[in-house]
N, C-alpha and C positions, 0 to 999 in steps of 0.2 A: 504493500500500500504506500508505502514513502518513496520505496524508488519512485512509484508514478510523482508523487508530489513535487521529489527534485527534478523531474523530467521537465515537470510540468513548470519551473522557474527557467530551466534552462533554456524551453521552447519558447516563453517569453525574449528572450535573451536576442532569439536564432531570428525569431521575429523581428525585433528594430532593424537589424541588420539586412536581412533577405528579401523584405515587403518593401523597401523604401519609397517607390514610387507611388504604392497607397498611400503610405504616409505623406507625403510632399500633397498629396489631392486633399489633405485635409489639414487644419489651418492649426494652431498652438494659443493657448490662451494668451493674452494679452496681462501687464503688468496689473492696468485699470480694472478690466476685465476681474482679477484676483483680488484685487486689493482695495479698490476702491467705489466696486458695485456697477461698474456696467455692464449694462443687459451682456449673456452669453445665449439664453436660450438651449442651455443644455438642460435645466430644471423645470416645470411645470408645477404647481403648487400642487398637495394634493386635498380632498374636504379637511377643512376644521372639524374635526366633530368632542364635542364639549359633554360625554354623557348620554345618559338615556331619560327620555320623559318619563315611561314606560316600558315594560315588555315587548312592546313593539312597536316602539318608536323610539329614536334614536336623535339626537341635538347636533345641528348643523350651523356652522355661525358662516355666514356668508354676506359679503361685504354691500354695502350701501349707502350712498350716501356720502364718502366718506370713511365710515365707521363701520361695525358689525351689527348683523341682528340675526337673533335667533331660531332657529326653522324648527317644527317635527317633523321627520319624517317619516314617511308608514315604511316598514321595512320590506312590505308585501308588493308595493306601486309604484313605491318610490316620489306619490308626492307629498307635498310640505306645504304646511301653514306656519303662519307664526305662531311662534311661542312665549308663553311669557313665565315668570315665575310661578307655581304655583304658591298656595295661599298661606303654604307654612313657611314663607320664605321669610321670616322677621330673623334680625339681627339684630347684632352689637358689637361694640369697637369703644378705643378707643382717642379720644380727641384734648388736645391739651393737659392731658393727662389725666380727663376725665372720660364718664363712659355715658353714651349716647345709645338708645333702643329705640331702632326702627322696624314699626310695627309692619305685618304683611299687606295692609293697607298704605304702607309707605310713607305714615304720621311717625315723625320724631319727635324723641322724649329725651331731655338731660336728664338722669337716672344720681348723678353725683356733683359734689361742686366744692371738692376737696383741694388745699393745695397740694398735698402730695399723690404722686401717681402713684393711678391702681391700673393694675396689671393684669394679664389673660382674662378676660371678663366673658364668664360662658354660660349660656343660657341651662337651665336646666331641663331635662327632657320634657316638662307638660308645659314648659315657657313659661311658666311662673315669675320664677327667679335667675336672679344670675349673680352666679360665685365668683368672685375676682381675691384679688392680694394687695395689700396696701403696709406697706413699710414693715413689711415681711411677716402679716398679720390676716389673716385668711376670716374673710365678711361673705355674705351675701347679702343683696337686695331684692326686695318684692316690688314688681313690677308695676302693679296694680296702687300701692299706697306708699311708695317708696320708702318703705320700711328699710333702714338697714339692721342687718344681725349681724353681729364680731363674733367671730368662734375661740380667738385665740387672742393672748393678751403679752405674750411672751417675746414678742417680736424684738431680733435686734440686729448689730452687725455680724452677727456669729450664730444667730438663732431663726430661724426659718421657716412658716409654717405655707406650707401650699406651695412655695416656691425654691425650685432644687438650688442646692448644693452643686457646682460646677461639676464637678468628677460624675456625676447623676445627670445632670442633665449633658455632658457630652460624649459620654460611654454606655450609660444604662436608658435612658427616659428618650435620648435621643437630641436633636438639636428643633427638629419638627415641633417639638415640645412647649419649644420657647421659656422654658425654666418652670413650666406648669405641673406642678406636683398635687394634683386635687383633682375628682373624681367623683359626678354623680353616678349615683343609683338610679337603676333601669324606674323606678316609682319616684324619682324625684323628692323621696323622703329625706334621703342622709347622704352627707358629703363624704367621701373618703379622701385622705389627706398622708402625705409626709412631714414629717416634721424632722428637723436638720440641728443639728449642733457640731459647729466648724472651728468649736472653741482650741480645739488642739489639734485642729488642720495645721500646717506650716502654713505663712506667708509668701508668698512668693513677688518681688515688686516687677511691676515692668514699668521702664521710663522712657518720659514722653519730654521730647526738647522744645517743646512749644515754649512761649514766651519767653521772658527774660531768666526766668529761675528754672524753667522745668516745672515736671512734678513725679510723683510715684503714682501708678495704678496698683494695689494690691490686692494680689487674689488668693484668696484660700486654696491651694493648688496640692495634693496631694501627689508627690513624685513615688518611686519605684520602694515599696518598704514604708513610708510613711504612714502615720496616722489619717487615717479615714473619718469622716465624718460619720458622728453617734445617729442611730436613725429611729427612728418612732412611726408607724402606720396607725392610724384612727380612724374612727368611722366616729361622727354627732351626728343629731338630729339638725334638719333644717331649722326646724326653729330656735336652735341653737343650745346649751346646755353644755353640759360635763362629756368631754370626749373619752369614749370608747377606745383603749389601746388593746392590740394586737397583744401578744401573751409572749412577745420575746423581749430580752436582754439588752438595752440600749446599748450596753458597753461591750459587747461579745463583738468580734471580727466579722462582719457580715456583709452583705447586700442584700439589697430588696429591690426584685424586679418588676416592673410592669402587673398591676392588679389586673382583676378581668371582674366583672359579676355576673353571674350566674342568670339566665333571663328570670328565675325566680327571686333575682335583688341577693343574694348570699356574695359575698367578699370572698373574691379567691386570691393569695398572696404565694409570688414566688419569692423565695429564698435561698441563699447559697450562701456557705461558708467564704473565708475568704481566698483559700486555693482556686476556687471557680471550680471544680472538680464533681460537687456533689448540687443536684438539683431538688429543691420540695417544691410540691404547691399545698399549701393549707387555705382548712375553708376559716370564716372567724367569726362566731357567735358576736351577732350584733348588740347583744348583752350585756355578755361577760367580757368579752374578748380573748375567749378560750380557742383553742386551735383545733384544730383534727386532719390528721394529715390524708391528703386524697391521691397524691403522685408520689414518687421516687426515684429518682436517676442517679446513676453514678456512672461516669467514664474517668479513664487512667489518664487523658489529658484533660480537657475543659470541657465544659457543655458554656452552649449560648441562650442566654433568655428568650421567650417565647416571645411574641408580639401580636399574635393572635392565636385563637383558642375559641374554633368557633363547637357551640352549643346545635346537637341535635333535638328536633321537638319533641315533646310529650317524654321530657329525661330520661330518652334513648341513650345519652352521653355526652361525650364532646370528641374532636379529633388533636391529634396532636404532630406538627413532623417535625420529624427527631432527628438527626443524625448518628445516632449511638450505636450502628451498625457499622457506621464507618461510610457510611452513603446515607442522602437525607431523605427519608420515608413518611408515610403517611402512617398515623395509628389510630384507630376506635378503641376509644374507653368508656366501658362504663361510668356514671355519676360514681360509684362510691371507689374508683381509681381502677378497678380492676381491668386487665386488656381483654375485647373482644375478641379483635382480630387484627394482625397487621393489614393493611389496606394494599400498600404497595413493596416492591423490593427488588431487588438487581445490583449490579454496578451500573448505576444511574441517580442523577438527584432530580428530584424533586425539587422547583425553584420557591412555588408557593402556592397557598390555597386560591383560589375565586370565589367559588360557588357551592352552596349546599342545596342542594332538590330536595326536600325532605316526602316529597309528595313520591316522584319518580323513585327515589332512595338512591340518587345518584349524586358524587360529589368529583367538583369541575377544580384542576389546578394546573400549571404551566409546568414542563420538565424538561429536563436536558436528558432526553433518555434515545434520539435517535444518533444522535453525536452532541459529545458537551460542548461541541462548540456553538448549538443552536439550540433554540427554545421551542418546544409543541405545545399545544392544548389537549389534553386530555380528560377522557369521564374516567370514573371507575365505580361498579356497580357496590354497593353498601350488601348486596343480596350474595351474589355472584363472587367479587374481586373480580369480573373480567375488567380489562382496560381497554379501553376504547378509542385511537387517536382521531383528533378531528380536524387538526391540519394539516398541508397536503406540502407536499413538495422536498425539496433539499434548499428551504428557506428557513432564516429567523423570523420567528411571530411575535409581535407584540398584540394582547389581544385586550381589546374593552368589549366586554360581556353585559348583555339585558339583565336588570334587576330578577327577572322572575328565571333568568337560564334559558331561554327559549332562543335566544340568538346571538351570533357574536359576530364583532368587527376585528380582523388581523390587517395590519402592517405590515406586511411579509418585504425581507430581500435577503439577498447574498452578496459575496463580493463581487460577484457580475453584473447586476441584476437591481437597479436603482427599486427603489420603494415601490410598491404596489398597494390599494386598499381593497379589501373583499369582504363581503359583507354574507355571512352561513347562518345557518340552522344549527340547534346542538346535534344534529346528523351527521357534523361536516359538509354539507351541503352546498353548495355556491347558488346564493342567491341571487346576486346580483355584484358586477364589478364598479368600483366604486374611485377608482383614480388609480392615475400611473402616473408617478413624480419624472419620466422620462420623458424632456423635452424634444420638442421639433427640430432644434439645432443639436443635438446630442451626439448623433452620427457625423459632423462637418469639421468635429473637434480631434487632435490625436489627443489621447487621455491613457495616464498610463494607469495598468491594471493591477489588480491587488491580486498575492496568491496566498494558498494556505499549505502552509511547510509545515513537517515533524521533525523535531531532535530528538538527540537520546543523549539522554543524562549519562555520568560515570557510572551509577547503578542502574543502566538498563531503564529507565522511566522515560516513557515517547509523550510528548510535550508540542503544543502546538504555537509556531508564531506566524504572522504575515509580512510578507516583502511585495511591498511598491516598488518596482524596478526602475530605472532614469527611462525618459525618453532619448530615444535617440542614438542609441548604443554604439559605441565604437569599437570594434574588433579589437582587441588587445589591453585597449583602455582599461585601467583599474581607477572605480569610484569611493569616494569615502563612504561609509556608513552611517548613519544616523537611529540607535536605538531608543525607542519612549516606552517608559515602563511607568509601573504603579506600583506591585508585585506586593501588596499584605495581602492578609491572609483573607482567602475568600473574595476576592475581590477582582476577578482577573480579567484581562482587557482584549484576549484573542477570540474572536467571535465571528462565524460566517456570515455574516454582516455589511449591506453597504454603507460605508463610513469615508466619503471622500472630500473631506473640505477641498474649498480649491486651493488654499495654501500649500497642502501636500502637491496637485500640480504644479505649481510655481517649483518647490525644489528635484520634480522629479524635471523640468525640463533643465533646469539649472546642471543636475548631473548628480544629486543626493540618492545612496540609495536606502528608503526608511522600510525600517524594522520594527512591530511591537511582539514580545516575546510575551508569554503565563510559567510562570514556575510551578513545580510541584502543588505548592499551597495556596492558588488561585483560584480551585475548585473544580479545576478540569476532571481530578483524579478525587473529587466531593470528600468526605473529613478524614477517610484514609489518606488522602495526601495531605493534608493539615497536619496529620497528628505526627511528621516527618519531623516539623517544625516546633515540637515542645520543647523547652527549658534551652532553644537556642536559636532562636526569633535572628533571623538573618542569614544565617551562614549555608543553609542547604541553597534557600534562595539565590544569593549571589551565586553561588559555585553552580546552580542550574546556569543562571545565567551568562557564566563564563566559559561553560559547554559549550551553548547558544552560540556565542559569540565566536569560538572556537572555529565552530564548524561556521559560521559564516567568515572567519579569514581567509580559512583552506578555498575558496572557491574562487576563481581565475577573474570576478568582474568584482570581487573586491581588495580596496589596499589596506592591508594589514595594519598599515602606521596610521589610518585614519578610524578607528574601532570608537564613535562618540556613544553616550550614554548617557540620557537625561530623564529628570520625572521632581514630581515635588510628594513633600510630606515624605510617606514612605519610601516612596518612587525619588526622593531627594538622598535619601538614607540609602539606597541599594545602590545613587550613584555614588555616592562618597565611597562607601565598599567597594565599587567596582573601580576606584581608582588609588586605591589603596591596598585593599585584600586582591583584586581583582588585576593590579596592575601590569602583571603580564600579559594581558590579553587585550584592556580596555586601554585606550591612550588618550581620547580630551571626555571629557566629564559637563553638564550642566546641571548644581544643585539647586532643589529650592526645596528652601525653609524645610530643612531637613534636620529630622534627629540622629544624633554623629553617637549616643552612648544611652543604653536602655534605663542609668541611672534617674535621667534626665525627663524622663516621660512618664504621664500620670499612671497611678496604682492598677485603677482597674484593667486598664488595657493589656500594660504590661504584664502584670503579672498572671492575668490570665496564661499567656502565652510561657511567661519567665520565670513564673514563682516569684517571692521576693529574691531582693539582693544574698541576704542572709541563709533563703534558704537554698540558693545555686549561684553561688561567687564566681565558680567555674562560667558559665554561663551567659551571665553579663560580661565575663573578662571576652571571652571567644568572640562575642557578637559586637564590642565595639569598636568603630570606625578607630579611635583614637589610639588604640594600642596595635593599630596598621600604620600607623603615621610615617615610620619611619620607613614603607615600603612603597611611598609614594613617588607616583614618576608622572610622565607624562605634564597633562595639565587639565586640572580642574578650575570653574567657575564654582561661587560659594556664593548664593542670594538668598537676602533673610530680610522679612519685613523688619521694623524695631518693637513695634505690638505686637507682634505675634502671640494669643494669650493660649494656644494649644502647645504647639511644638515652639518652644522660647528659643528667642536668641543666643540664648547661652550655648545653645547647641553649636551652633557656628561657630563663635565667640570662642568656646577652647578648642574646634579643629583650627579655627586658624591660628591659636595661640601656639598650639601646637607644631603645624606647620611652620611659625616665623621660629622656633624656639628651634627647629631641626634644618633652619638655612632654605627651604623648599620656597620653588614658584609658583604661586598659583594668584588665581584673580579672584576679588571679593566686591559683588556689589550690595550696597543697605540702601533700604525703601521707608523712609523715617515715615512714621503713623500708621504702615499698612501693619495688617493682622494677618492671619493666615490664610496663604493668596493676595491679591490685591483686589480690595474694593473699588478704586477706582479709574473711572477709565484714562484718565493720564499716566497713572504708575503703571496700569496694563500695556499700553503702546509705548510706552517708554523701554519697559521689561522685551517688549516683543521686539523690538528692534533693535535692541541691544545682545539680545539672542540671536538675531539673524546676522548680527555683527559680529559675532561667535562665529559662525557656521561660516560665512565667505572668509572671513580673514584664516581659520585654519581647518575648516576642511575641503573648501573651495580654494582657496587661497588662489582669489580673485579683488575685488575692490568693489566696497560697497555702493550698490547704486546707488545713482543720486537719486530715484526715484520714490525710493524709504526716508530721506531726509523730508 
């Protein structure tokens, strides 16, 4: 199967060379064309679609006027009225740091008129009320008589009620979250809540050179080993009173992940030690606040928190997918924990749930089970276990599914094969074809192609990346390389997929040839290859990657001396490795905001992956950049905002302490006030351009055009 793969780069190759006079018939994009928006006509837009009204009707925004407006469409006819909100569409926001309720009738209401800002303001299920946070003090309001209720009186710079603790909300709760740690009940009775005590968090400052003096941001930042914030789950009544605590140990080493309730309103709390290793979920007596425990997991490296847990009708169960086989699976449980049945299984994952039919007894999820490098839709019978595929092709699907399951819209492409929309039945059925993002002028362009290659690791593990080849190939010619990575765990970036900025055209006619690689722990090889990666977060990674890279020297259209490697965050961290641990193979480097030593990085993440420091010294010695320092060659870029409040600058700050401390050359750019990434769009084009000023000056080693100035 690989020979065909590298056949299949090489015929690319045989291609520029042999066809030329095709080529010459067809035209090269243009700078503007790339860079600055004008029309090519290689794209076609395809429907907006915003959702489903209904089962069988589907939200089309289509332009007018100007502006958009909202269409149903019948999914059977294909025609469309307009649509407007239905009548539960009341909100809330907030405004000057007050919060504003517009009712479905579309009448606004000042709800508050405080001077301190209140925060995530969320309606509760029967619209009643809405729960917000106010100077880290967890209220609601009645809608109807603008009654406010305080739940909590405790609030301060270390104490938290409804709104997370940092290490919570960007590891566990999520960033989607917005720092909102509170939770109605399916009855709108009772709030469920965290409460945070960061009193023996470390501080961590980040400084801002604004003004004349500067100042400190300080964050309760919990690095690798540190103390963790004390945690509390409660459930009160809406009407407010003595809050109900959960029946665990504020000061024991823990987590608490993501609550779920029960559609009969019961509190379900996940829990884990602090190894990450062992998973509970308990129910909690709205009462007492006694527990009982209803699940149990345990794996020899990590388990990851749930984030859905959807409920079958008439306390059939709940489902749950697991990875704890070492592939991530579907399971049916009983209500009182016990397994019914596994649902699914293979060397295959499971990406995620959709849909549950409780009617049919059928349950709708997305998998990578025909090749992991693409996603399908799938049933699987609740009665049966048969599995049922329901989309069609050697295409990636992205799919939006009808509320009741009766139909779905896929996004289907590959790396040939620009965007398509189709619109099925849950038969799989094509009901009707709904857009082709391939324009009229598509065919008039040379455009170079993307292919899908395998490697093999030192230990035998086939690994997938893609290579855009240059246009325009010349016989003998050896081009530099250009790899972009991301490479944490689960996360992986090679996918049979059409993904063609036109940027990538601009360096593939320039003469670049780019690379995105998946290492073992990207999830190509699902949590059996994750678990490759315990208690030494980095180093299989890189040395996959230096395989990779290996075998793309050995190949006669590329030059050895030109092996670049760039990515941010993690993908920032694998390039520092790869020019360091990696340096025989890798020669220029672009990092961003990268962490350089697992010291340095918050608890949860880490030590999911690392254990503490304490408990695998080994470990963190092996995996960081800074104790490769002295194997540094080549040349690396080193970019770091000075906010950065995830991955800190310090990280940077001792490689290149390091680096100047060992004689080494390398280049450092700092982006004062950005945070991780850049927020703005001046430090973005600045960043980009200065990137591309990287790339001609030494792997082109041409002259930048004045065209980018």
């Amino acid at each position: 199967m690989h020979t065909k793969h590298y056949w299949s780069v090489c015929f690319t190759v045989l291609c520029a060379t042999s066809f030329t006079l095709k080529a010459q018939e067809k035209k090269d994009l243009t700078f503007r064309q790339i860079f600055k928006g004008e029309a090519t006509g290689l794209y076609q837009p395809l429907p907006v679609i915003r959702g489903w009204a209904d089962d069988t009707h589907y939200i089309e925004m289509r332009p007018e006027n100007g502006s958009a407006r909202a269409w149903k469409v019948d999914v059977k006819t294909g025609s469309a009225t307009p649509y407007s909100t239905p009548p539960e569409g009341a909100s809330v926001e907030t405004r000057n740091n007050n919060i504003f309720y517009t009712a479905a009738d579309g009448m606004e209401t000042q709800l508050t008129a405080d001077s301190a800002e209140e925060k995530n303001p969320t309606l509760s299920p029967d619209g009643k009320y809405v729960a917000f946070t106010r100077n880290n003090d967890l209220y609601s309001i009645e809608i109807a008589t603008h009654k406010e209720i305080r739940y909590t009186t405790d609030g301060s710079d270390v104490a938290y009620n409804g709104w997370a603790s940092w290490v919570y909300y960007e590891e566990i709760l999520g960033r989607s979250s917005r720092y909102r740690a509170f939770w109605w009940s399916p009855d709108s009775r009772r709030l469920a809540y965290m409460h945070f005590n960061d009193s023996k968090v470390p501080v961590f400052p980040i400084y801002s050179e604004k003004g004349q003096h500067g100042y400190l941001e300080n964050t309760r930042y919990p690095k690798a080993g540190d103390t963790n914030p004390a945690v509390r789950v409660g459930m009160v009544s809406v009407e407010g009173g003595n809050t109900v605590w959960a029946d665990f140990n504020e000061n024991d080493d823990q987590y608490f992940g993501p609550p779920f309730f029960t559609p009969e309103g019961h509190l379900w709390i996940q829990w884990k030690p602090r190894k990450q290793d062992h998973l509970k979920i308990y129910e909690i007596d709205p009462q007492t606040g006694a527990k009982k425990e209803i699940y149990d997991e345990k794996q020899s490296t990590w388990i990851d928190w749930y984030f859905t847990l959807p409920f079958l009708e008439n306390g059939k169960g709940f489902l749950l997918q697991s990875d704890k086989s070492g592939w991530s699976h579907l399971y049916w449980y009983n209500m009182d924990g016990s397994l019914n049945k596994q649902l699914t299984s293979g060397k295959w994952s499971v990406k995620q749930f959709d849909y549950v039919d409780n009617k049919q007894q059928l349950v709708y999820f997305t998998a990578r089970k025909e090749a992991s490098t693409r996603t399908d839709y799938y049933q699987v019978s609740l009665k049966t276990g048969v599995i049922t595929r329901l989309t069609f092709g050697e295409y990636m699907h992205t799919i939006s599914a009808s509320p009741g399951g009766s139909y779905f819209i896929t996004t289907y492409s590959n790396l040939s094969t620009p965007a398509r929309m189709t619109l099925l039945n849950n038969k799989g059925k094509v009901i009707r074809e709904l857009g082709n993002s391939k324009g009229n002028q598509f065919d008039q362009y040379n455009l170079a192609g993307t292919t899908l290659q395998y490697y093999k690791t030192r230990d035998g593990l086939e690994l997938p990346m893609t290579i855009t080849m240059p246009l325009h190939m010349q016989p003998g010619k050896k081009y530099p390389v250009l790899i972009s990575i991301y490479g944490g765990p689960g996360a992986g970036t090679v996918y049979d997929t059409w993904k063609q900025p036109l940027t990538s055209q601009w360096w593939a006619e320039e003469g670049v040839i780019q690379v995105a690689i998946d290492n073992r722990s990207s999830g190509q090889l699902g949590k059996m290859g994750m678990n490759y990666i315990y208690r030494q977060l980095g180093r299989y990674e890189i040395e996959d990657y230096m395989d990779a890279a290996t075998w793309l020297r050995s190949q006669p259209w590329a030059d050895p001396s030109k092996i670049c490697i760039t990515g941010g965050s993690f993908g920032g961290y694998m390039t520092c490795m790869a020019l360091t641990y990696g340096a025989d193979v890798f020669t220029h480097g672009i990092a961003n905001y990268a962490v350089t030593d697992w010291h340095l990085y918050d608890s949860h993440y880490t030590e999911r992956y690392m254990n503490t420091p304490a408990e695998n010294p080994e470990g963190y010695k092996t995996t960081s950049v800074l104790n490769y320092a002295d194997k540094y060659k080549g040349l690396i870029r080193i970019i770091h905002g000075t906010m950065d409040d995830n991955v800190h600058m310090q990280n940077s700050i001792q490689l290149v302490d390091k680096l100047e401390n060992l004689g080494k050359h390398f280049e450092f750019m700092v982006y004062p006030g950005e945070r991780h990434g850049w927020r703005t769009s001046i430090k973005s084009r600045h960043s980009d351009n200065e990137i591309y000023r990287f790339i001609y000056r030494y792997l082109l080693e041409k002259p930048f055009p004045q065209e980018f100035e």
